[in-house]
N, CA, C and O atoms as a Tinker XYZ file with bonds, in Angstrom:
   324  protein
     1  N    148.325000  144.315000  -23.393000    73     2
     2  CA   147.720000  145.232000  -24.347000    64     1     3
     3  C    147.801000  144.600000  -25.737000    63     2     4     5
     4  O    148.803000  143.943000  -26.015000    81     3
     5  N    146.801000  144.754000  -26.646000    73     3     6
     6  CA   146.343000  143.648000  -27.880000    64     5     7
     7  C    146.709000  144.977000  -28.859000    63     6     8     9
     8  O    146.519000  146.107000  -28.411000    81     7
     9  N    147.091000  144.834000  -29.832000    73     7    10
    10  CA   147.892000  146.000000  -31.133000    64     9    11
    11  C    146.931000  145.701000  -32.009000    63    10    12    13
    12  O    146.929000  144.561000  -32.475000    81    11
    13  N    145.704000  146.846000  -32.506000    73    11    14
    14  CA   145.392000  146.321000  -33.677000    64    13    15
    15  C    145.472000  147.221000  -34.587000    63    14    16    17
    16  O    145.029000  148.304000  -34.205000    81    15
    17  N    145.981000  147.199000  -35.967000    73    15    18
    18  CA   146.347000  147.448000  -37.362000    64    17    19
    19  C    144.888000  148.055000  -37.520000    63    18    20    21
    20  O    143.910000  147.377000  -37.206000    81    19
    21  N    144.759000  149.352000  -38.016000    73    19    22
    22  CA   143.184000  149.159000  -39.100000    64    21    23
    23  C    143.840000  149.710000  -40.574000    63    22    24    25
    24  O    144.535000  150.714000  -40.732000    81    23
    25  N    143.502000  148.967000  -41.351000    73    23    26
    26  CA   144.241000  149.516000  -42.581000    64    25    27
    27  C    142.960000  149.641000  -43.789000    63    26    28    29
    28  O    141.854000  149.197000  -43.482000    81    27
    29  N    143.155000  150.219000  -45.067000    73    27    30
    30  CA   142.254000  150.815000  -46.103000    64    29    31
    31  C    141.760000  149.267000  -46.429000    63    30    32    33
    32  O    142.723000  148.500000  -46.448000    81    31
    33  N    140.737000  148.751000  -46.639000    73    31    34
    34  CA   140.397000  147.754000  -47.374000    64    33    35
    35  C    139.986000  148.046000  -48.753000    63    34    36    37
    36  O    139.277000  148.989000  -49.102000    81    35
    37  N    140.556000  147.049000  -49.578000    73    35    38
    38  CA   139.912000  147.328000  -50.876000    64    37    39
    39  C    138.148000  147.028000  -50.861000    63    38    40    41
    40  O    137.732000  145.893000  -51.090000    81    39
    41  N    137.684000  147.591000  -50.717000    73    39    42
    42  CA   136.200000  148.075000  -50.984000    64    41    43
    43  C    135.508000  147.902000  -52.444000    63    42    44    45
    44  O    134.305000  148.081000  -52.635000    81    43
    45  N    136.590000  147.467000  -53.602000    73    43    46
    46  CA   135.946000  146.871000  -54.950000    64    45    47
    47  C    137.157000  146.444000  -55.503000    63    46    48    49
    48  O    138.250000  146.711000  -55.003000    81    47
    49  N    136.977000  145.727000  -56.613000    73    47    50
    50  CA   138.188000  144.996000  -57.651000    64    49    51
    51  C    138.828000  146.177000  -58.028000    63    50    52    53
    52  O    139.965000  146.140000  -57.558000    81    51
    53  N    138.657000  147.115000  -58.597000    73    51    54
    54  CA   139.167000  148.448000  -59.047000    64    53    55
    55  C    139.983000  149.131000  -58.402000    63    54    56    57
    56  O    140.888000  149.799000  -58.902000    81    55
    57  N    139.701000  149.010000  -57.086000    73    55    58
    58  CA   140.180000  150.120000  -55.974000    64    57    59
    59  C    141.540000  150.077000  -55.552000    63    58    60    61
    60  O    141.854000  149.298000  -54.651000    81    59
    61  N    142.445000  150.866000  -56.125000    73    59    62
    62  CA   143.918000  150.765000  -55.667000    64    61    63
    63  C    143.784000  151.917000  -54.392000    63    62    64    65
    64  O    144.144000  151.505000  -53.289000    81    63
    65  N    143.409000  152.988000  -54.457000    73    63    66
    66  CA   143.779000  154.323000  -53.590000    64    65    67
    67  C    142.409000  154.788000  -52.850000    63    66    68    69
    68  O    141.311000  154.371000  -53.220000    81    67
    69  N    142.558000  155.574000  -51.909000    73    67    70
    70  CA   141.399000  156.642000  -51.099000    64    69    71
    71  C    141.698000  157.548000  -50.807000    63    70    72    73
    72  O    142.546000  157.570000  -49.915000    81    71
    73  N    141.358000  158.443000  -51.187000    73    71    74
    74  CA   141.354000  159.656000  -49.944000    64    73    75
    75  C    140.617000  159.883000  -49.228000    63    74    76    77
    76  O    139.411000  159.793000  -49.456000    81    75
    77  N    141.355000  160.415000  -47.636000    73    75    78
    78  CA   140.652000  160.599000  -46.251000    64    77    79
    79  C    139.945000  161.798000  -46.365000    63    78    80    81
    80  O    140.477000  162.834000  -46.765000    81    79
    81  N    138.939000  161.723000  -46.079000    73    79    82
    82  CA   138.028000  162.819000  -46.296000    64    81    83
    83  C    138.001000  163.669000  -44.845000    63    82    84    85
    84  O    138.235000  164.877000  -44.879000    81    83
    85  N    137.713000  163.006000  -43.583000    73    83    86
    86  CA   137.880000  163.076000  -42.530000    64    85    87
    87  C    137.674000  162.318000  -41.146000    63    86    88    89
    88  O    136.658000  161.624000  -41.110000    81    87
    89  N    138.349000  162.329000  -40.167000    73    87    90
    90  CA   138.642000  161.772000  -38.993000    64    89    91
    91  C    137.523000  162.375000  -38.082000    63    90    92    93
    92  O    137.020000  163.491000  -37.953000    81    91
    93  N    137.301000  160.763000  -37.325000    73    91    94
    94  CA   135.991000  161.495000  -36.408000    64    93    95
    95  C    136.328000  161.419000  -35.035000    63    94    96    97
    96  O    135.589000  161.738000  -34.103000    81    95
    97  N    138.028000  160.774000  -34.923000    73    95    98
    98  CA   138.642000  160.655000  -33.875000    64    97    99
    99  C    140.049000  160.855000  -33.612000    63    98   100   101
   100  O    140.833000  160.904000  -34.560000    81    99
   101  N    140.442000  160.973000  -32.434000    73    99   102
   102  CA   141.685000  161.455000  -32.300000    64   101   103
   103  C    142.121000  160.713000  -31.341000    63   102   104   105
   104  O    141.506000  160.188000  -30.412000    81   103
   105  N    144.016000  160.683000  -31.812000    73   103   106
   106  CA   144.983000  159.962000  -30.869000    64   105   107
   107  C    144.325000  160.165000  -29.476000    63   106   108   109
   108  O    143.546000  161.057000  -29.139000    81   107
   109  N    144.873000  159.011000  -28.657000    73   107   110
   110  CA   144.249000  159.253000  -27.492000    64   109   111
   111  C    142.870000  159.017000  -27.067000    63   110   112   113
   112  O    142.626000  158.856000  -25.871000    81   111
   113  N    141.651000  158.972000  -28.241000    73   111   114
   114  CA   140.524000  158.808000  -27.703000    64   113   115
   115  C    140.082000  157.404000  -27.879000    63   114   116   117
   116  O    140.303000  156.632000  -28.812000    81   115
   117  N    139.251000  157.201000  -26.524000    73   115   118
   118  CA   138.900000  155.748000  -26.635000    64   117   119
   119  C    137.525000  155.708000  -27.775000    63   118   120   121
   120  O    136.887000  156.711000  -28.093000    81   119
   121  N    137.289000  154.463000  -28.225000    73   119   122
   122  CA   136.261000  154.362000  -29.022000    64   121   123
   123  C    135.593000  152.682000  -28.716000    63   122   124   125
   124  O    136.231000  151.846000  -28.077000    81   123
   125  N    134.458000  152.465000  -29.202000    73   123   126
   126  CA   133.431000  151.636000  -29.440000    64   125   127
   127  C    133.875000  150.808000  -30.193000    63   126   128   129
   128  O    134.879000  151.254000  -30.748000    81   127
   129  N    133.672000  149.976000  -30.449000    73   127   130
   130  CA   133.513000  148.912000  -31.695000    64   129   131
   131  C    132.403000  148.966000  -32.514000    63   130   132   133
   132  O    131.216000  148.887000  -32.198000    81   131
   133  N    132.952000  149.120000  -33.687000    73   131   134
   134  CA   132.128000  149.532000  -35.035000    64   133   135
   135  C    131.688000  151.362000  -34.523000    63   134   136   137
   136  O    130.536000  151.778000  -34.654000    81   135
   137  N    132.546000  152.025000  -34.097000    73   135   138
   138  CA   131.984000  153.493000  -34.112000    64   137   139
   139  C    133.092000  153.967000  -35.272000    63   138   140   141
   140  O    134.041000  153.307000  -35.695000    81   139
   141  N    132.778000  154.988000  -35.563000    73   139   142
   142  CA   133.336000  155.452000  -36.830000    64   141   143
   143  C    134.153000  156.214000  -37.082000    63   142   144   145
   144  O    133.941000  157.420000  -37.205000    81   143
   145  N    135.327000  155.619000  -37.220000    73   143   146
   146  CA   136.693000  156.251000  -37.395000    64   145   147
   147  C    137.147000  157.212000  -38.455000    63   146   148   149
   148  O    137.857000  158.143000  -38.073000    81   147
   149  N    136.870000  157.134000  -39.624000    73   147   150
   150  CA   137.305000  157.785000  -41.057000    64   149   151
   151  C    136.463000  158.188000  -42.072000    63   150   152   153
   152  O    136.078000  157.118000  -42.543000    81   151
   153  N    136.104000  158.800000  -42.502000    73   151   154
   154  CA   135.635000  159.004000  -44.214000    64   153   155
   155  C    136.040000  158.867000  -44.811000    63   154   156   157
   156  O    136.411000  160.004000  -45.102000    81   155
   157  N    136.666000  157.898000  -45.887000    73   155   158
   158  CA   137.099000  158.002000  -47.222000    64   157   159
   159  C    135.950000  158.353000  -47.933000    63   158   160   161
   160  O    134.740000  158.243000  -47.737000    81   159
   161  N    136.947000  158.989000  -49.167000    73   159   162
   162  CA   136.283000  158.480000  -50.989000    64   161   163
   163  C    137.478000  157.495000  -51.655000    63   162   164   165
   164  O    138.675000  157.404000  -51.381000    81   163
   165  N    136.640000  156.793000  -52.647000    73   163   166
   166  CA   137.802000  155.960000  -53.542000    64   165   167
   167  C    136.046000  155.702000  -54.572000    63   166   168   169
   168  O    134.882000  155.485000  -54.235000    81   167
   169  N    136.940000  155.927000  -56.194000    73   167   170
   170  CA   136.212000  155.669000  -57.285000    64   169   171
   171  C    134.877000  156.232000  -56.895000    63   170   172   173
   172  O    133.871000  155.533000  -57.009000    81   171
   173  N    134.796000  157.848000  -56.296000    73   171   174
   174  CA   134.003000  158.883000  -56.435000    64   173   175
   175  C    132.594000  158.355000  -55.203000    63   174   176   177
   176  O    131.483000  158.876000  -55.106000    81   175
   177  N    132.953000  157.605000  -54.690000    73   175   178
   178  CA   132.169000  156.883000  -53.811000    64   177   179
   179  C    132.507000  157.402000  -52.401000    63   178   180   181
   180  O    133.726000  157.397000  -52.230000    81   179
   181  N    131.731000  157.902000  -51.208000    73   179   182
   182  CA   132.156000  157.900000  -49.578000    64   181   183
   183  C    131.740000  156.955000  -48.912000    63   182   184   185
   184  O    130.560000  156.609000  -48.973000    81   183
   185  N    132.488000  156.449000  -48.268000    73   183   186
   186  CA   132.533000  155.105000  -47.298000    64   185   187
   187  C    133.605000  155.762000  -46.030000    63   186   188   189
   188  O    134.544000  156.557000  -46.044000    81   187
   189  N    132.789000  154.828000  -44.790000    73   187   190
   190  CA   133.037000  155.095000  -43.750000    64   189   191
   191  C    133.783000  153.748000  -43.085000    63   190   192   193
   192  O    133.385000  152.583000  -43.112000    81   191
   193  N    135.063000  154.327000  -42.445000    73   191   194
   194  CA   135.602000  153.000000  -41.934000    64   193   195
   195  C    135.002000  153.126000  -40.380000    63   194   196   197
   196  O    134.762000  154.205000  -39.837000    81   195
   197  N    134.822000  151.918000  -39.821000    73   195   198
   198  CA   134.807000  151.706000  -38.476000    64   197   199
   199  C    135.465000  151.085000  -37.734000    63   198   200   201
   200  O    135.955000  150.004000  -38.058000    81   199
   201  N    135.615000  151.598000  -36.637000    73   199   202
   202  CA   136.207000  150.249000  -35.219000    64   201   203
   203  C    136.278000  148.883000  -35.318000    63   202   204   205
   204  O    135.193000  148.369000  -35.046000    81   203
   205  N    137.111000  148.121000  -35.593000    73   203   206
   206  CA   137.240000  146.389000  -35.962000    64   205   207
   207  C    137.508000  146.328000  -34.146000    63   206   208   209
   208  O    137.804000  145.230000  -33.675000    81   207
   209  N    137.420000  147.207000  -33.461000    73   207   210
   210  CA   137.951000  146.497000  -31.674000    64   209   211
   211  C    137.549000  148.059000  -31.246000    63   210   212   213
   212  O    137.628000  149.098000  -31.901000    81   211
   213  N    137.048000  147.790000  -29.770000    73   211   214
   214  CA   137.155000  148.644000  -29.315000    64   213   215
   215  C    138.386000  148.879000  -28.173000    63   214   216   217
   216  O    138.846000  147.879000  -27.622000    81   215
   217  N    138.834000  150.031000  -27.879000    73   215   218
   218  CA   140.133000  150.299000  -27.099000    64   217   219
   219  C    140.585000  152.091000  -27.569000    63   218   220   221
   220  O    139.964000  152.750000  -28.403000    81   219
   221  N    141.195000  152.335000  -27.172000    73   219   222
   222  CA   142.040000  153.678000  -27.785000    64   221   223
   223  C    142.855000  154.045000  -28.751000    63   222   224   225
   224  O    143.905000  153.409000  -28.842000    81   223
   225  N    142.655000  154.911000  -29.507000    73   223   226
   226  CA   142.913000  154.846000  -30.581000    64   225   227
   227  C    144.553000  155.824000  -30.224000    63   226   228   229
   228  O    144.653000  156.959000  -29.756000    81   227
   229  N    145.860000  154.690000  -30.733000    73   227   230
   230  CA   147.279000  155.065000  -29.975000    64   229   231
   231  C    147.956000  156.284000  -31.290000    63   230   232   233
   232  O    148.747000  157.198000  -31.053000    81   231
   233  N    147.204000  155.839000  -32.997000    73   231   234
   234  CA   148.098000  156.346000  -33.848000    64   233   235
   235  C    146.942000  156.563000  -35.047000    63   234   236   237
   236  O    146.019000  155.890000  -35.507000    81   235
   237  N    147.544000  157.936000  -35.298000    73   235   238
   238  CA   146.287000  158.458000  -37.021000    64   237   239
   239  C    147.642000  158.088000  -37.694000    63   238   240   241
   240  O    148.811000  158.000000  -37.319000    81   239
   241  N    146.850000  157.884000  -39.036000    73   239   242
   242  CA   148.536000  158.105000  -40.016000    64   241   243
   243  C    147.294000  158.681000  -40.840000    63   242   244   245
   244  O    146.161000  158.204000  -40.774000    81   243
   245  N    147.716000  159.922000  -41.733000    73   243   246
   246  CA   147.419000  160.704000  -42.835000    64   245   247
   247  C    146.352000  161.950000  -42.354000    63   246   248   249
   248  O    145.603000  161.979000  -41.377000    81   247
   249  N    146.465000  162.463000  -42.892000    73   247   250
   250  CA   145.216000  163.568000  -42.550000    64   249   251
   251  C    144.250000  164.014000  -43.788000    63   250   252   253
   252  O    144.426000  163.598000  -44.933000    81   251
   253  N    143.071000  165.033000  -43.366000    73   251   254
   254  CA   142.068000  165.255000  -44.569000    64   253   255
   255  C    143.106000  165.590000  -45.732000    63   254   256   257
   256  O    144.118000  166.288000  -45.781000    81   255
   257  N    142.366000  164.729000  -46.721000    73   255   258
   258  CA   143.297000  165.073000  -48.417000    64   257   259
   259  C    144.097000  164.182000  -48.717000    63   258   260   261
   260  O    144.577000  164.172000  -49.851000    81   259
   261  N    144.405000  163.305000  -47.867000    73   259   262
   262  CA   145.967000  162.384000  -48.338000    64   261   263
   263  C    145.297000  161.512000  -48.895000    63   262   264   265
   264  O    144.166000  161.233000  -48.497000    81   263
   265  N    146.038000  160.743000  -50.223000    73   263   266
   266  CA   145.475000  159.680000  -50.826000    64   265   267
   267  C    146.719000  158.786000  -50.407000    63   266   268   269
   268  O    147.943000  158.839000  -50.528000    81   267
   269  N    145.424000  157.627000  -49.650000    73   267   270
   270  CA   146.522000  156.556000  -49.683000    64   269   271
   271  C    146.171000  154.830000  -49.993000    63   270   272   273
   272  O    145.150000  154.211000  -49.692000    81   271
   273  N    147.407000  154.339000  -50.697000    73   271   274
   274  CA   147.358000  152.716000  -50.638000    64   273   275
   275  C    146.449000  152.109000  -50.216000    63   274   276   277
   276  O    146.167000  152.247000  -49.026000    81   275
   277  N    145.665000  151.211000  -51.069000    73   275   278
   278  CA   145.330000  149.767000  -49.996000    64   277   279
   279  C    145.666000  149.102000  -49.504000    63   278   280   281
   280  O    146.588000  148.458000  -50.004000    81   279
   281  N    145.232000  148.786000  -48.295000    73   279   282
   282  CA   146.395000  148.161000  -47.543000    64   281   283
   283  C    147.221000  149.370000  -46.531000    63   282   284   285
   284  O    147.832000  148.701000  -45.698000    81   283
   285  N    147.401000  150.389000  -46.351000    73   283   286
   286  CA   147.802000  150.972000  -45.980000    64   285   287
   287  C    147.388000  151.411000  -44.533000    63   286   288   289
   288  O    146.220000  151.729000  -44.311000    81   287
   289  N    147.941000  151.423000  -43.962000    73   287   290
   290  CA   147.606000  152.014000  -42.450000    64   289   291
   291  C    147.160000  153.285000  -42.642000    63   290   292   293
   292  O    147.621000  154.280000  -43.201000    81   291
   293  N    145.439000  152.845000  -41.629000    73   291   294
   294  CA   144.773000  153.894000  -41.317000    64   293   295
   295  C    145.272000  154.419000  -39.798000    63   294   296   297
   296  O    145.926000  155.424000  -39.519000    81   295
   297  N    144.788000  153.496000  -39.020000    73   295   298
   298  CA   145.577000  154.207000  -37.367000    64   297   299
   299  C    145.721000  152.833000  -36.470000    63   298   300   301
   300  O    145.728000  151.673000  -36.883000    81   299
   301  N    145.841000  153.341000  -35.042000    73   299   302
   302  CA   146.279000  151.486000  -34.582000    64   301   303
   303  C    145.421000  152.005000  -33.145000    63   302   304   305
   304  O    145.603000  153.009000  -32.455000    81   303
   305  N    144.446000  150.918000  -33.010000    73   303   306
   306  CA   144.050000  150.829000  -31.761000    64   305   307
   307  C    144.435000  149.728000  -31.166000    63   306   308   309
   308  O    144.585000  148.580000  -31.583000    81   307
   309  N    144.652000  150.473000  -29.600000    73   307   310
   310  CA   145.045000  149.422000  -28.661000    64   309   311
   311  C    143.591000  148.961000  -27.330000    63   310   312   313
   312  O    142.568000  149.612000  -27.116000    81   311
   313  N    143.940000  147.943000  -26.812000    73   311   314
   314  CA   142.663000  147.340000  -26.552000    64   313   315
   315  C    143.456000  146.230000  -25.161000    63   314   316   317
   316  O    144.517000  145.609000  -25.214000    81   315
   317  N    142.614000  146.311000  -24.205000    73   315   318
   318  CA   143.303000  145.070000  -23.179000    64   317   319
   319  C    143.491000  143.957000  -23.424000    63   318   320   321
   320  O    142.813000  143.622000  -24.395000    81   319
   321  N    144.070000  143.191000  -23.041000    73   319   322
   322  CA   144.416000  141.808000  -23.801000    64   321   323
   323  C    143.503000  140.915000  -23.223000    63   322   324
   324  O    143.484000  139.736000  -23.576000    81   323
């Protein structure tokens, strides 16, 4: 089983923080590659994170409203090796 990290990318030079606007998936569910995991905003802007692998998604970290870090763990999908 392959561990993958998805974490906030900085999305501009400016961008320290985001908030999760909302989740389009849940622990446990399998997903696609490039299907669409999150809503942020950061610097009044919405952007959508997606699937870097497809596999099941094992861990959310934060829920709607939390502002968090760049760099920061969004959730961790796991994927066959």
């Amino acid at each position: 089983m392959a561990r993958h990290e998805v974490r906030l990318p900085q999305l501009s030079m400016g961008m320290s923080d985001a908030e999760i606007i909302d989740w389009y998936v849940e622990e446990g569910e399998e997903v696609a590659k490039d299907a669409d995991l999150v809503e942020i905003e950061a610097e009044k802007a919405r952007q959508m994170i997606v699937a870097p692998h497809a596999g099941v998604v094992s861990e959310l970290r934060g829920e709607s409203g939390d502002v968090i870090e760049v760099r920061d763990l969004l959730c961790v999908i796991d994927s066959p090796a």
